[in-house]
C-alpha positions in Angstrom: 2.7 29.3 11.5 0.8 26.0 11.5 3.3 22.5 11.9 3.0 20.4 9.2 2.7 15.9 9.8 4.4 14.4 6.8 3.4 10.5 5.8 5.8 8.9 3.5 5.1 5.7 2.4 6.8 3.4 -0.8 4.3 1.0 -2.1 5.6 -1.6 -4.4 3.0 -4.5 -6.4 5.1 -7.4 -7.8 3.3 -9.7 -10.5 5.9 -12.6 -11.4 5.2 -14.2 -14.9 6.0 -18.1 -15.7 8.5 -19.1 -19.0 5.7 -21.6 -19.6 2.7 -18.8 -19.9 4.3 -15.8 -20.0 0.6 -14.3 -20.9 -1.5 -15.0 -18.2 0.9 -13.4 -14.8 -0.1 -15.4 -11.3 -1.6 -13.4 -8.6 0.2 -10.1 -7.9 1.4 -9.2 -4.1 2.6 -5.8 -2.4 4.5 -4.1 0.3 4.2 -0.8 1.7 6.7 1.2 3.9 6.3 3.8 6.2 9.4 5.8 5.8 9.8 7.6 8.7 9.7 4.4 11.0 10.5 2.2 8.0 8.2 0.0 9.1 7.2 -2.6 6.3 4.1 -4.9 5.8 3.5 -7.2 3.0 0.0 -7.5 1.4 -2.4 -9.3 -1.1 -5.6 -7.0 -0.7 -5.4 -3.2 -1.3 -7.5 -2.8 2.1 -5.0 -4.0 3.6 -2.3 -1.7 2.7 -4.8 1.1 3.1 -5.2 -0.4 6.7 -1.5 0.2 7.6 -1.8 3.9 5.8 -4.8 4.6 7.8 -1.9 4.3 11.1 -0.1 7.0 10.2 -3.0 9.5 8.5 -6.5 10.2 9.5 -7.9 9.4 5.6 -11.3 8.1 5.5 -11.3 4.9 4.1 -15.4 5.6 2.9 -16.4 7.6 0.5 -18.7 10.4 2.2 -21.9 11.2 0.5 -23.7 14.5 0.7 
């Protein structure tokens, strides 16, 4: 029977709002764990999460065309 590699990974985007304009949110910000090391980064560009993902699981980051 084949062995199976599990990945785990939380990924949380936080997007604060202001009292004075609660309509227009400031920039939003993230942070991804691995949780079997629980190792943690924080981000502001998706490629960058996908970065740390790319660590722990052979995904390619490219869509392949035929």
């Amino acid at each position: 029977m084949p062995e199976a590699t599990i990945a785990s990974f939380i990924l949380r985007f936080t997007q604060e709002h202001t009292p004075e304009a609660p309509a227009s949110p400031t920039a939003w910000h993230g942070v991804i764990r691995h949780i079997q090391t629980k190792e943690e980064i924080r981000f502001t560009h998706i490629e960058s999460a996908l970065d740390f993902i790319a660590r722990y699981v052979d995904v390619p980051l490219e869509e392949e065309t035929e």
